[in-house]
C-alpha positions as a LaTeX table, in Angstrom:
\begin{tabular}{lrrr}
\hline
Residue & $x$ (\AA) & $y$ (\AA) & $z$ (\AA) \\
\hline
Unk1 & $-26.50$ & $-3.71$ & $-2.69$ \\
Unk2 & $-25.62$ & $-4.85$ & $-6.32$ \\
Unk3 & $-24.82$ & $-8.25$ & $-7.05$ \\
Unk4 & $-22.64$ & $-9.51$ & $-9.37$ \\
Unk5 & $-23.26$ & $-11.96$ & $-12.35$ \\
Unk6 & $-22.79$ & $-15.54$ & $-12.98$ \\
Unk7 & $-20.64$ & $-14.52$ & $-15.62$ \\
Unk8 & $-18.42$ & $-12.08$ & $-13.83$ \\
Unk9 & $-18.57$ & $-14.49$ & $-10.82$ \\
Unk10 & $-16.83$ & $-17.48$ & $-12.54$ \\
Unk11 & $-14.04$ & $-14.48$ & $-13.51$ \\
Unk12 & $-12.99$ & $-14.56$ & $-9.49$ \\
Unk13 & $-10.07$ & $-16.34$ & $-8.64$ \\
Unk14 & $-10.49$ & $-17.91$ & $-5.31$ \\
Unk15 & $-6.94$ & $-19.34$ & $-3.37$ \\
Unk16 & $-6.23$ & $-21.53$ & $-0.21$ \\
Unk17 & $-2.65$ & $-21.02$ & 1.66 \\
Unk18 & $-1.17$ & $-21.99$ & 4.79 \\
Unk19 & $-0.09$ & $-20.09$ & 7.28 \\
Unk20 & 3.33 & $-21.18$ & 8.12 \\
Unk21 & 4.18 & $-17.88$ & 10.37 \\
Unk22 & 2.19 & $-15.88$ & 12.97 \\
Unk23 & 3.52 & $-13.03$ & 14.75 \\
Unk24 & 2.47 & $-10.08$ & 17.02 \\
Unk25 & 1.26 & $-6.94$ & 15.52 \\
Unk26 & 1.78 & $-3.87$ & 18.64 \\
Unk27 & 1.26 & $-1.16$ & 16.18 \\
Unk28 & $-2.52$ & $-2.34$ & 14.70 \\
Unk29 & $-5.02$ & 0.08 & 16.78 \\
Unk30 & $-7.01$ & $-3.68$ & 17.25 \\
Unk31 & $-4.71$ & $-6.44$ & 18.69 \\
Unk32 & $-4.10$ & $-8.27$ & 15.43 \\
Unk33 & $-1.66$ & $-11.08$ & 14.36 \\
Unk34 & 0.89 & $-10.93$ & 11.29 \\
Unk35 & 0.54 & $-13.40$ & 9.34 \\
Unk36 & 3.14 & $-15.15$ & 6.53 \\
Unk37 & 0.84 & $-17.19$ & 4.51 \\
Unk38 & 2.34 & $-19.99$ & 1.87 \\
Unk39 & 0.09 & $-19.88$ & $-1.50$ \\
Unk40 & 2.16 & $-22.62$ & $-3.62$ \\
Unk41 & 3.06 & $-21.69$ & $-7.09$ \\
Unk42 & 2.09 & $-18.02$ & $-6.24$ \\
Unk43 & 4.61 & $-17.75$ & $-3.74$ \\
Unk44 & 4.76 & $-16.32$ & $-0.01$ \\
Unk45 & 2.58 & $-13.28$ & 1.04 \\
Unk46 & 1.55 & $-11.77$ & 4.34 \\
Unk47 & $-1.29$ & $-10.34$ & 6.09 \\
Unk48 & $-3.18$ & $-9.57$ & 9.38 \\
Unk49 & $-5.90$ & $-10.77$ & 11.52 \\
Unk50 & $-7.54$ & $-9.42$ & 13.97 \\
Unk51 & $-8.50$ & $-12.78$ & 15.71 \\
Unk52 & $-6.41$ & $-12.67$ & 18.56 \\
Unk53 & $-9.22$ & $-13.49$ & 21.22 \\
Unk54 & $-9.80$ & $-16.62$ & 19.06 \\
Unk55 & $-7.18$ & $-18.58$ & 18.12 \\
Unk56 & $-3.54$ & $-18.48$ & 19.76 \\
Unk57 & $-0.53$ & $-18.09$ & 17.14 \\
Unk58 & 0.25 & $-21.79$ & 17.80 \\
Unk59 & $-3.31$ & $-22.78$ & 16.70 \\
Unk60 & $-2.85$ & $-20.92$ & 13.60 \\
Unk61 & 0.08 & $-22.35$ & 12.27 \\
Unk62 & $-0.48$ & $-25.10$ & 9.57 \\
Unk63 & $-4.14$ & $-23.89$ & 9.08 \\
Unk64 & $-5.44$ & $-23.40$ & 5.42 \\
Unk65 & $-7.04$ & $-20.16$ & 5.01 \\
\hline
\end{tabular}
């Protein structure tokens, strides 16, 4: 495994949002939660999880990821 350099390291752009909207996700093969995630001046983007056995979509609201 190749690791990258200091240099090219201090290039990566590293984010925290908060997830201000959970939701089921039936159609991921894992069980998996939908996530709406709030990144500030970026804006609003979404993802999944697959940490439903966890944390319950009420624990994951207002959590910084």
């Amino acid at each position: 495994m190749e690791q990258i350099t200091w240099k090219e390291f201090e290039k990566v752009e590293l984010r925290v949002g908060t997830i201000i909207a959970v939701e089921d996700f039936p159609e991921a093969k894992i069980p998996a939660y939908k996530l709406t995630i709030d990144f500030g001046e970026i804006g609003i983007k979404r993802s999944s999880a697959r940490i439903t056995e966890y944390y319950t979509k009420e624990e994951l609201i207002g959590k910084q990821i």
